[in-house]
PAVOVO-225331 format. One record per residue (C-alpha): residue in three letters; x, y, z. Coordinates in steps of 0.25 Angstrom, whole numbers, padded with zeros to 4 digits, always signed. Each point is the difference from the previous one (the first is absolute). Layout:
BEGIN
ALAXYZ ...
This chain:
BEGIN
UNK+0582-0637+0644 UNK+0004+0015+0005 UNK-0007+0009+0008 UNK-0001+0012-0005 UNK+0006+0010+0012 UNK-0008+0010-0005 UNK-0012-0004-0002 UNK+0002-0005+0016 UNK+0004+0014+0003 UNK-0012+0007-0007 UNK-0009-0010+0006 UNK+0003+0003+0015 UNK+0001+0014-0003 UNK-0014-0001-0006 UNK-0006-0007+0014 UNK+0008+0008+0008 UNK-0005+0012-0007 UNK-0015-0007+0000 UNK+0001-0003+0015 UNK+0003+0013+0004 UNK-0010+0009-0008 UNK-0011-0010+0006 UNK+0006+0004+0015 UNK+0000+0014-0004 UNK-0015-0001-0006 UNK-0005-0008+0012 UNK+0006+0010+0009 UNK-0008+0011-0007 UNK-0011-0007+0002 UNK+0001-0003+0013 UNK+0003+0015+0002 UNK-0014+0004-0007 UNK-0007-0009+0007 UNK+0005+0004+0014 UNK-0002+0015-0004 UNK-0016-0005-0004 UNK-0001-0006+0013 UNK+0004+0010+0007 UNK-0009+0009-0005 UNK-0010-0010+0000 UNK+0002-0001+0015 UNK+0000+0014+0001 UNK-0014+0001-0005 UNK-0005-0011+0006 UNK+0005+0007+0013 UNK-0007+0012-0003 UNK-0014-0006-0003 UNK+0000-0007+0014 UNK+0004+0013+0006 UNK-0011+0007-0007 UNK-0011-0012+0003 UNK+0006-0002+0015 UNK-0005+0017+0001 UNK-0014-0003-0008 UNK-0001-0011+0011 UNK+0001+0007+0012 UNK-0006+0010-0005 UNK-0013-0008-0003 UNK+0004-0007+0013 UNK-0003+0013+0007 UNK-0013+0004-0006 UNK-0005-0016+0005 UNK+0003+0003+0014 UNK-0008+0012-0001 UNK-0012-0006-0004 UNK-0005-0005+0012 UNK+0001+0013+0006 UNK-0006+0007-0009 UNK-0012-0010-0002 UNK-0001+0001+0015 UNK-0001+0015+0000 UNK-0010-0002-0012 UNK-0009-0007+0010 UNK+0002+0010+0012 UNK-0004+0013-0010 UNK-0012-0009-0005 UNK-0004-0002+0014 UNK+0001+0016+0004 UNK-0008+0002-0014 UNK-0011-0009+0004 UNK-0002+0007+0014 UNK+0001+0014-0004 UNK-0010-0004-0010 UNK-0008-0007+0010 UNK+0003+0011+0010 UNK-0006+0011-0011 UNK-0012-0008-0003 UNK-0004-0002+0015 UNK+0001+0015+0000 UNK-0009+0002-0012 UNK-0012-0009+0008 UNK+0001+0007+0012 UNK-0003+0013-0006 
């Protein structure tokens, strides 16, 4: 039986050939999906960066509430005696 040199030629030039083309399409891919990730990232980054600003934002107005709440009370309380004040002046007339 004789091997046929061709045939043993073509056939490691076939999976030399197949080998590399599947290096170069997984290196492409790899490329792609870094590039997608990158600009995943990117966005990701970004809707943190806007969220962290809503945050503190929102954090802001809480610690003001108290305050205002408290001057709520105080203008309430002047209310009440200047309404109180202006009907002690109606009786005594």
């Amino acid at each position: 039986m004789m091997i046929d040199s061709t045939a043993v030629i073509t056939t490691i030039i076939t999976a030399l050939v197949t080998i590399f083309t599947v290096i170069v399409n997984s290196k492409a891919t790899e490329n792609r999906i870094s590039a997608e990730l990158k600009i995943n990232q990117a966005v990701t980054e970004e809707k943190i960066k806007t969220l962290t600003a809503e945050v503190q934002k929102h954090n802001g107005f809480a610690e003001q509430i108290p305050v205002i709440k408290e001057q709520i009370k105080v203008v309430n309380h002047r209310i009440e005696d200047l309404e109180h004040n202006m009907h002690a002046g109606e009786h005594s007339n």
